[in-house]
C-alpha positions as CSV (number, residue, x, y, z in Angstrom):
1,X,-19.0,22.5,5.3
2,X,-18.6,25.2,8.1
3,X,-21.0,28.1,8.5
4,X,-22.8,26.1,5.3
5,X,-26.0,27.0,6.8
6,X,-25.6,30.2,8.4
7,X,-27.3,28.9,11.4
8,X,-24.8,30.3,14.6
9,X,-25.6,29.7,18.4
10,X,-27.7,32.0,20.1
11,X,-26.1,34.3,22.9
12,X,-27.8,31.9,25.8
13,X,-26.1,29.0,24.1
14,X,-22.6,30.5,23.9
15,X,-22.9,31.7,27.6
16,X,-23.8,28.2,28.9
17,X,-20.3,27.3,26.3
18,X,-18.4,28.7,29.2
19,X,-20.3,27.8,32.4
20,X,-19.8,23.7,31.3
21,X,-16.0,24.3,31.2
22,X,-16.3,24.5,35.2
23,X,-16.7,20.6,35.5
24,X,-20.3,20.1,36.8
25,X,-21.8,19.8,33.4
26,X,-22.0,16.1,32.4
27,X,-24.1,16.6,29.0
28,X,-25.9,19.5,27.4
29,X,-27.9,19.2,24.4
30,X,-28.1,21.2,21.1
31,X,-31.0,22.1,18.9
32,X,-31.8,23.5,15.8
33,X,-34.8,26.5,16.1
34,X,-36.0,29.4,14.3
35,X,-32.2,29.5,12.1
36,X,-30.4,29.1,15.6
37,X,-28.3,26.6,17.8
38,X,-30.4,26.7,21.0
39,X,-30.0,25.1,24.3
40,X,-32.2,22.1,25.0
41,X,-31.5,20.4,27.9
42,X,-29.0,19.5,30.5
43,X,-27.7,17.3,33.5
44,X,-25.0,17.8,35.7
45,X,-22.4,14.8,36.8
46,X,-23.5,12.1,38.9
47,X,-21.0,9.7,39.1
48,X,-18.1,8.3,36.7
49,X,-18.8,9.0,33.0
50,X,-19.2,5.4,32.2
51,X,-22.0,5.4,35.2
52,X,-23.7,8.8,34.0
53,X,-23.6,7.6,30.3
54,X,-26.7,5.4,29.3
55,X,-29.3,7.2,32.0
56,X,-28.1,10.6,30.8
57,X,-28.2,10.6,27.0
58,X,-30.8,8.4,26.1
59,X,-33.9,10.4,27.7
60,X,-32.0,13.0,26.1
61,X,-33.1,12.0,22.7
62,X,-36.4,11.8,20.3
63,X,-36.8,9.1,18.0
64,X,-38.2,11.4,15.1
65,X,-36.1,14.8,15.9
66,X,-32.7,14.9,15.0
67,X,-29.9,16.9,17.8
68,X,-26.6,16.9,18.8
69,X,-25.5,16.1,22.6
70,X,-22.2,16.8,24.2
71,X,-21.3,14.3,26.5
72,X,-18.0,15.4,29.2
73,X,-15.6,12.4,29.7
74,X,-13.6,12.2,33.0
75,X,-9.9,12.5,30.7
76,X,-8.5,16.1,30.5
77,X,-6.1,18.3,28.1
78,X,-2.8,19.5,29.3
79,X,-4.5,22.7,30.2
80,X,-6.7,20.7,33.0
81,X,-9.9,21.5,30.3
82,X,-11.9,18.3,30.0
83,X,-12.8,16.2,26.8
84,X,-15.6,16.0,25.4
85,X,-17.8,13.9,23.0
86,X,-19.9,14.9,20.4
87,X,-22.9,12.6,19.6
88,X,-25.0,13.3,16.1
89,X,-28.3,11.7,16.6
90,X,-30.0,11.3,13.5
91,X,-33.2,8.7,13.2
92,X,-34.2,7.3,10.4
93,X,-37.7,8.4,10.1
94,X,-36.6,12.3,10.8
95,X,-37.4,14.5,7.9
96,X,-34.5,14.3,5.0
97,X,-34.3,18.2,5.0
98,X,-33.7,17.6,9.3
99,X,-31.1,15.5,8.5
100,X,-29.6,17.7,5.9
101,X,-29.4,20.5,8.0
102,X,-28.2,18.9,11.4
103,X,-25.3,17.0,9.0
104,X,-24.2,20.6,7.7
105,X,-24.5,22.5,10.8
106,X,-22.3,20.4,12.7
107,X,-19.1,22.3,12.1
108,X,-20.2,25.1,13.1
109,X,-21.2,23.9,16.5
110,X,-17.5,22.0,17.2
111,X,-15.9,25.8,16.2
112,X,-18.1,27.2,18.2
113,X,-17.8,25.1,21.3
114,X,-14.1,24.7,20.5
115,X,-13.3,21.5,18.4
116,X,-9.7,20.7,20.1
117,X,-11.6,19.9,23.4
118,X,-13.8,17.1,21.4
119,X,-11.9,14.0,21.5
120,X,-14.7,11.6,20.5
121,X,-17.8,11.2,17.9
122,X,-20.7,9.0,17.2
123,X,-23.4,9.2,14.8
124,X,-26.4,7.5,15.7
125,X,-29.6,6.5,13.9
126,X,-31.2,4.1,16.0
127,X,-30.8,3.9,20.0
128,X,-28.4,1.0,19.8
129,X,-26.2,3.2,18.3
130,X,-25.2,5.4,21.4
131,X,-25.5,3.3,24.0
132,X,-22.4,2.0,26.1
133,X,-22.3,-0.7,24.0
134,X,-23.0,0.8,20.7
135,X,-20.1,3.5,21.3
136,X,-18.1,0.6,22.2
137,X,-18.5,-1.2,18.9
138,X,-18.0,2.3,17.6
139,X,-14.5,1.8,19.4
140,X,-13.3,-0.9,18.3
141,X,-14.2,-0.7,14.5
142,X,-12.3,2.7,14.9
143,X,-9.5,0.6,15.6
144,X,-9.7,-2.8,12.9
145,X,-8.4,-2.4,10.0
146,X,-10.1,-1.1,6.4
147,X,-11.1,-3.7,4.2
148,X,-9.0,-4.4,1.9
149,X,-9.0,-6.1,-2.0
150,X,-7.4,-9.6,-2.6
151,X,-4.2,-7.6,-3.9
152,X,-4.1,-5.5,-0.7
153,X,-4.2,-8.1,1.2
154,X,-1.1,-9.9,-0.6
155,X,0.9,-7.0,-0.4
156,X,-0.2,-7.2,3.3
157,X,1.2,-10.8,3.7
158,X,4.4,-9.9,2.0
159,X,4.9,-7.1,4.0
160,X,4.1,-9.3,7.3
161,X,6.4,-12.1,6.0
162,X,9.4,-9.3,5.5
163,X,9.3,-8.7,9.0
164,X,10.3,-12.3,10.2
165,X,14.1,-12.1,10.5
166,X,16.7,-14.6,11.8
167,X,20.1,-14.5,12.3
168,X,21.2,-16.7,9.8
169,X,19.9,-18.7,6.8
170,X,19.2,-22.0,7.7
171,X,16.7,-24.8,7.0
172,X,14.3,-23.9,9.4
173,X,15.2,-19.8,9.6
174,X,13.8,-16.9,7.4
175,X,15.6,-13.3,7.6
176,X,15.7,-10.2,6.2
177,X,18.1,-8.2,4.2
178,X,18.3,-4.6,2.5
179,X,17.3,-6.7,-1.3
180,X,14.2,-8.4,0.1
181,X,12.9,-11.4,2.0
182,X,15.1,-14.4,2.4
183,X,13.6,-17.7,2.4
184,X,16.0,-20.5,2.8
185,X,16.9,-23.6,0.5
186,X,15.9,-27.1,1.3
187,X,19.0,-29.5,2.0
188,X,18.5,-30.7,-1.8
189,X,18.1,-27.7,-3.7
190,X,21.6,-26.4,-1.8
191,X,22.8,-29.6,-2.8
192,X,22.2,-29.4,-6.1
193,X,23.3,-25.5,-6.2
194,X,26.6,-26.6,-4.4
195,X,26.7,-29.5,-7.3
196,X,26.9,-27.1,-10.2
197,X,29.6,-24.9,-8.3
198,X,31.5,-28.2,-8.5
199,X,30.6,-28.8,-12.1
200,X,28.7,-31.8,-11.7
201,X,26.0,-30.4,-14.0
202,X,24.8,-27.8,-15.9
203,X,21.9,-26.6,-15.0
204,X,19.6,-26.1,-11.4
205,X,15.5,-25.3,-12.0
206,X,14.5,-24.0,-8.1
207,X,10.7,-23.0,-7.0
208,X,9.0,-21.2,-4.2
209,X,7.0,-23.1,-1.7
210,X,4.4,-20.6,-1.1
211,X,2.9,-22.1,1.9
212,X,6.2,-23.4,3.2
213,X,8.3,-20.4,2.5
214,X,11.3,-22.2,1.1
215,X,12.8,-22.5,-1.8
216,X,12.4,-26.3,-3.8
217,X,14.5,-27.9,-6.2
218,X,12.5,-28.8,-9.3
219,X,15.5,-30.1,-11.3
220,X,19.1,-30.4,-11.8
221,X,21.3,-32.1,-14.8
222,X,23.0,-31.4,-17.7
223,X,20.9,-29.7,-20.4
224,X,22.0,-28.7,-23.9
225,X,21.3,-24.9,-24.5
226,X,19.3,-26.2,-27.3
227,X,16.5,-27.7,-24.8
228,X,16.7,-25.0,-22.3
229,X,13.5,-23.5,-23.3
230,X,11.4,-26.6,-22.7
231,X,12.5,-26.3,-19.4
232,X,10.8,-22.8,-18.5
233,X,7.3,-23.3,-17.6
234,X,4.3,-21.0,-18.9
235,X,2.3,-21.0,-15.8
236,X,4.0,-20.4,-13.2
237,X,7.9,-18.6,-12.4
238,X,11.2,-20.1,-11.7
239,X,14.4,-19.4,-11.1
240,X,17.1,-21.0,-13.2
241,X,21.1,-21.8,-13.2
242,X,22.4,-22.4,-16.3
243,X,26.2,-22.9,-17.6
244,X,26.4,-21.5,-20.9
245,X,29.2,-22.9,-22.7
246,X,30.3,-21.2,-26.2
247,X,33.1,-19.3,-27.7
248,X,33.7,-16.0,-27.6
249,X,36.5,-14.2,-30.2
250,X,38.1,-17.3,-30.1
251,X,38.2,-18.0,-26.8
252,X,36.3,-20.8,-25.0
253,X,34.1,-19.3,-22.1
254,X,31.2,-21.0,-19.7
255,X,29.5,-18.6,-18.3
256,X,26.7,-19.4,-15.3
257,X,23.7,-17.2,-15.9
258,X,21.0,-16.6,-13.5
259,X,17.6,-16.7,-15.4
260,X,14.3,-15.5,-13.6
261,X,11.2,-16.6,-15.4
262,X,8.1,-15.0,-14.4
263,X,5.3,-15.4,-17.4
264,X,3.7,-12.0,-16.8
265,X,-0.1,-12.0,-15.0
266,X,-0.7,-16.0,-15.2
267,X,0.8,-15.5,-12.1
268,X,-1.0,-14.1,-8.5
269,X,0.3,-11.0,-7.1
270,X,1.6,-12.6,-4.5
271,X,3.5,-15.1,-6.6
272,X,4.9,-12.6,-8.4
273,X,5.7,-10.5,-5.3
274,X,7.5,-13.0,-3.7
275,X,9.7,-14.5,-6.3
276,X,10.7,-10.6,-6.9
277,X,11.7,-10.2,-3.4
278,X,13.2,-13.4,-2.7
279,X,15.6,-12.8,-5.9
280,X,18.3,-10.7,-4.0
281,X,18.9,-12.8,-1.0
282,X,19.0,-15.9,-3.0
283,X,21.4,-14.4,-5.4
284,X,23.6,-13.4,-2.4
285,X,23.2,-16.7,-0.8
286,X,24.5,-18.2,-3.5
287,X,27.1,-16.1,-4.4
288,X,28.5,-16.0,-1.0
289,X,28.0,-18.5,0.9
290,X,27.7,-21.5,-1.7
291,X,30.4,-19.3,-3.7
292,X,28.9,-20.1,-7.4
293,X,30.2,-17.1,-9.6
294,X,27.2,-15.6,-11.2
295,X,28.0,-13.9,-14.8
296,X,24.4,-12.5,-15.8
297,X,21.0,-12.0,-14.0
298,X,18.5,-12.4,-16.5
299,X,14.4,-11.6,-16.9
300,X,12.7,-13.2,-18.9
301,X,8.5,-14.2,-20.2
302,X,9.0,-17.1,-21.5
303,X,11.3,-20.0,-22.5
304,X,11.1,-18.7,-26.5
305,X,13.5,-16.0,-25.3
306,X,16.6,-18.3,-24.6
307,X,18.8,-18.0,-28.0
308,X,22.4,-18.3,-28.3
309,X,22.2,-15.2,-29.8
310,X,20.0,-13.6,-26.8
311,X,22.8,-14.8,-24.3
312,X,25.7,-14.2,-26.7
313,X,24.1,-10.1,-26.5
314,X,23.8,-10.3,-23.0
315,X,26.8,-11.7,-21.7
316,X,29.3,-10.1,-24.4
317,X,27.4,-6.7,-25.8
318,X,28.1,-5.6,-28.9
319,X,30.4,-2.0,-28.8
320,X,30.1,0.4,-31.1
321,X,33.4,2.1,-30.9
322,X,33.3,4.2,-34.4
323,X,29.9,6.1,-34.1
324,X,29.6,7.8,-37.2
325,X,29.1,11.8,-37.2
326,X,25.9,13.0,-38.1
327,X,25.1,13.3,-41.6
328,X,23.0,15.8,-42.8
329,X,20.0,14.6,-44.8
330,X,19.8,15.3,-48.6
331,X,17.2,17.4,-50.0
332,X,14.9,15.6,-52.2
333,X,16.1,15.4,-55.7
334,X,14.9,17.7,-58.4
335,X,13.6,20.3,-56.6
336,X,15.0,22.5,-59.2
337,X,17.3,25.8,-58.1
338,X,17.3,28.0,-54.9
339,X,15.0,30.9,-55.2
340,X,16.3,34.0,-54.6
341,X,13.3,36.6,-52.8
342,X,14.0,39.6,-54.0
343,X,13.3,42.3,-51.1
344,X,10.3,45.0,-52.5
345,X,11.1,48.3,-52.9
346,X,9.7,51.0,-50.8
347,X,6.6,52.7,-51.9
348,X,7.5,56.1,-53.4
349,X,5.8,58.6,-51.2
């Protein structure tokens, strides 16, 4: 929006730009007449800026007839050139053209003055608002944080809760790794994870605590491949061990498959955020520490997925060894013979 207006500062204005660098000037204020930024007022420095503040600005201002004040704080640049701030006063019952035209002239006035030696702004439509304790306010919303949506926010959390790092897993410890955020196993889902390493069952169903931040048992056992489905719940996601035993080319095989079920958006963001995370470090806890031999990692919707044939094609994928060449497709049949285009003779000149 700069020079939007055309409207420059006048050669009185630009003089007194270079008489408040000298430090005596403690706010000056800027008008808008006849097409030109015009000097309107001024005070020299009293005491600390804090002190000079309220009893400077506010007689300073009209409540119908927008301006602009610069205000000199007591901080300075690394040349020894002090800050300044930059106050838009703007009431609400000034014309809308006023407004208008104040709002659009307002970068020319920081070139003009020199922008890099403005370290502060505040807009103001009613006294309150530039006051001590208005620019304070002004302050400190500056500083707190943007509102943000429900998913924002649970992104937020997640990203709070990857920061919490221990030095080991434990019941009562949470730490980081490069795959995600680790939250640790009760005593009875470990239990039952360190059961099936043994071969006392089949099959370990585990759940995030989302309020706890560990990691549940839901179920352990032996299940037949045959019920496995039933066991994957539609409203909420899981993770799941399961020992699939079946033959392979002959060969008897059992084959522990790690199964994530997450059934797509039934799920909150943070839900699914979480169990995504938490996937890695659990899957190296296991692995490692526990020492259970993982032979797939699976994703899956829902239970309806888990056929013999869809772990069969997972575990042992079909090669295909003997690609055949490409064929060239066959023209379609009687199209009759080739045509020959005969090339025209040249006109006889």
């Amino acid at each position: 929006m700069s020079h939007q207006t055309g409207i420059r500062a006048n050669q009185e204005l630009k003089s007194f730009f270079g008489k408040c660098r000298d430090g005596n000037i403690r706010v000056f204020k800027v008008s808008i007449d006849n097409e030109q930024l015009i000097l309107a007022g001024d005070d020299k420095v009293k005491g600390s800026w804090e002190d000079d503040y309220e009893r400077l600005i506010i007689p300073l201002i009209s409540e119908s007839q927008p301006c602009y004040i610069l205000y000199r704080l007591d901080s300075k640049d690394s040349t020894g050139a002090y800050y300044w701030m930059l106050i838009s006063w703007s009431p609400d019952d000034a014309p809308v053209r006023q407004k208008m035209l104040y709002a659009s002239t307002k970068a020319t006035l920081k070139q003009e003055f020199g922008s890099g030696q403005i370290k502060e702004e505040l807009h103001g439509t009613v006294k309150d608002d530039i006051t001590m304790s208005g620019f304070l306010k002004h302050k400190k919303n500056e500083m707190a944080p943007a509102p943000l949506t429900s998913r924002e926010e649970e992104l937020a959390e997640l990203r709070r809760s990857e920061r919490g790092v221990a030095a080991s897993v434990g019941v009562d410890t949470r730490h980081q790794t490069l795959g995600g955020v680790a939250f640790p196993m009760t005593d009875s889902a470990r239990q039952a994870v360190i059961g099936m390493a043994d071969k006392l069952h089949t099959y370990v169903q585990l759940r995030i605590d989302l309020d706890e931040e560990r990691i549940h048992l839901v179920s352990s056992g032996n299940v037949s491949l045959d019920k496995l489905p039933s066991k994957v719940p539609s409203d909420s996601a899981r993770y799941h061990l399961f020992n699939f035993k079946h033959t392979h080319e002959g060969d008897y095989i059992e084959s522990v498959v790690f199964i994530y079920s997450m059934p797509g958006y039934s799920c909150s963001i943070k839900e699914r955020m979480l169990y995504s995370s938490c996937k890695a470090p659990l899957l190296s806890d296991i692995e490692q520490n526990i020492g259970l031999e993982i032979t797939k990692k699976l994703e899956i919707d829902s239970g309806s997925e888990l056929t013999e044939e869809f772990l069969q094609d997972e575990i042992h994928p079909k090669k295909n060894l003997h690609r055949p060449k490409f064929a060239k497709p066959k023209g379609p049949p009687n199209r009759g013979a080739k045509r020959l285009t005969k090339p025209q003779a040249s006109p006889v000149e």
